[in-house]
C-alpha positions in Angstrom: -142.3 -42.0 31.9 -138.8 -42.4 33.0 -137.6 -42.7 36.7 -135.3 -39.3 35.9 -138.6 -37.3 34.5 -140.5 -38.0 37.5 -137.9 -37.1 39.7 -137.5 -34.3 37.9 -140.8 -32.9 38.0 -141.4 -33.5 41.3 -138.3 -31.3 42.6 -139.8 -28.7 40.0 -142.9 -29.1 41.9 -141.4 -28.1 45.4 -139.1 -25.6 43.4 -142.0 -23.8 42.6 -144.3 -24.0 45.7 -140.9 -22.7 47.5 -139.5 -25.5 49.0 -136.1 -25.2 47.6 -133.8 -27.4 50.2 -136.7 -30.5 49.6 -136.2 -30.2 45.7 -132.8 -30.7 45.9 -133.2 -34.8 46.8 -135.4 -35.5 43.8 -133.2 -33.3 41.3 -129.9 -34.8 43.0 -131.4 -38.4 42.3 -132.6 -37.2 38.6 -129.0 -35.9 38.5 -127.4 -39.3 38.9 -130.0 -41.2 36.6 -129.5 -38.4 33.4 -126.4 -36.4 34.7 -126.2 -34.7 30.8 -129.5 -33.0 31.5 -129.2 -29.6 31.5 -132.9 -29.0 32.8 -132.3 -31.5 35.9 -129.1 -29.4 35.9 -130.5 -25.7 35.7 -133.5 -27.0 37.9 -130.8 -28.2 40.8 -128.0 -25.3 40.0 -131.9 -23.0 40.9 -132.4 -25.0 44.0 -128.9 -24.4 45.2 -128.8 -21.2 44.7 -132.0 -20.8 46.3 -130.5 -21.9 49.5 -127.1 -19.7 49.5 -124.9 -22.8 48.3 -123.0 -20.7 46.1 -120.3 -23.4 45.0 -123.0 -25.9 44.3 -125.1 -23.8 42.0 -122.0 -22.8 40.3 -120.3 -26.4 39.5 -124.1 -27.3 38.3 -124.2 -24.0 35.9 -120.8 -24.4 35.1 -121.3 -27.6 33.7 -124.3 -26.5 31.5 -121.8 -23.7 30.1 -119.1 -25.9 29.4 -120.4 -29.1 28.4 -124.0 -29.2 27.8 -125.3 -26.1 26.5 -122.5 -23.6 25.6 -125.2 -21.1 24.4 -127.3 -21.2 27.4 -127.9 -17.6 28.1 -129.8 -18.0 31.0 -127.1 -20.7 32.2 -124.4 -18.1 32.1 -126.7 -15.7 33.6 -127.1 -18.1 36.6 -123.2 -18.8 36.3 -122.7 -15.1 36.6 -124.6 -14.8 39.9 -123.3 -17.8 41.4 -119.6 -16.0 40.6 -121.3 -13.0 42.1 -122.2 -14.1 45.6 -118.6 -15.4 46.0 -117.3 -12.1 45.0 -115.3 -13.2 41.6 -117.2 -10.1 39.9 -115.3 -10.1 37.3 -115.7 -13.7 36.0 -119.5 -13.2 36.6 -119.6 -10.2 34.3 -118.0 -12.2 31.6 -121.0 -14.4 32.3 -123.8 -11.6 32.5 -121.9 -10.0 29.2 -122.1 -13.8 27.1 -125.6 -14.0 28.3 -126.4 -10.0 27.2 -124.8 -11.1 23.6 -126.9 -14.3 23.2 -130.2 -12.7 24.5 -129.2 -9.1 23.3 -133.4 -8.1 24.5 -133.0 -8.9 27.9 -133.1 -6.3 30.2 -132.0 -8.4 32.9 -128.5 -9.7 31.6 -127.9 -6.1 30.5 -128.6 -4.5 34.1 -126.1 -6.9 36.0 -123.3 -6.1 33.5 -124.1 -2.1 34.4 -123.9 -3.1 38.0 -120.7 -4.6 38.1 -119.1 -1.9 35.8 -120.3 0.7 38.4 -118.8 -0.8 41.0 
């Protein structure tokens, strides 16, 4: 197993036993061993946005959109509501509307376009 896989898996770990701000050192480390992961990436971008660091969570998504993964749905999803918290509602429901169009099922992506519409 590489050095980047245990790190990641280990701030996946504290991801999901809530320990978002703790996660972030393995996934940063993982991040500067594989930086064209996208699951170190989405895993950190999570962790980030976990603990309100908007800016963060949106330069890790961004970079899954736009370099790594360009038909991530859930990566523009995550984009979107990165956007959102900073109040650029309209570049987030580009996002939620990209994400809606790859995942056309998802009830989720679909709801957060209606939101932003109603506002």
């Amino acid at each position: 197993m590489s050095d980047a896989y245990t790190l990641f898996r280990e701030g996946q770990k504290r991801l999901r036993t809530g320990m978002a701000a703790q996660a972030t050192v393995p996934l940063e480390k993982a991040k500067k061993l594989e930086p064209g992961k996208a699951s170190i990436r989405e895993a950190l971008g999570i962790a980030y946005f976990r603990l309100a660091r908007w800016e963060d969570a949106e330069r890790e998504f961004r970079t899954i959109v736009e370099e790594l993964s360009p038909t991530d749905h859930y990566a523009h999803y995550a984009l979107g509501r990165s956007l959102e918290q900073q109040g650029r509602t309209a570049e987030a429901n580009g996002h939620y509307k990209l994400a809606s169009s790859m995942d056309p099922g998802s009830e989720t992506y679909a709801s957060r376009i209606l939101d932003l519409d109603d506002r």
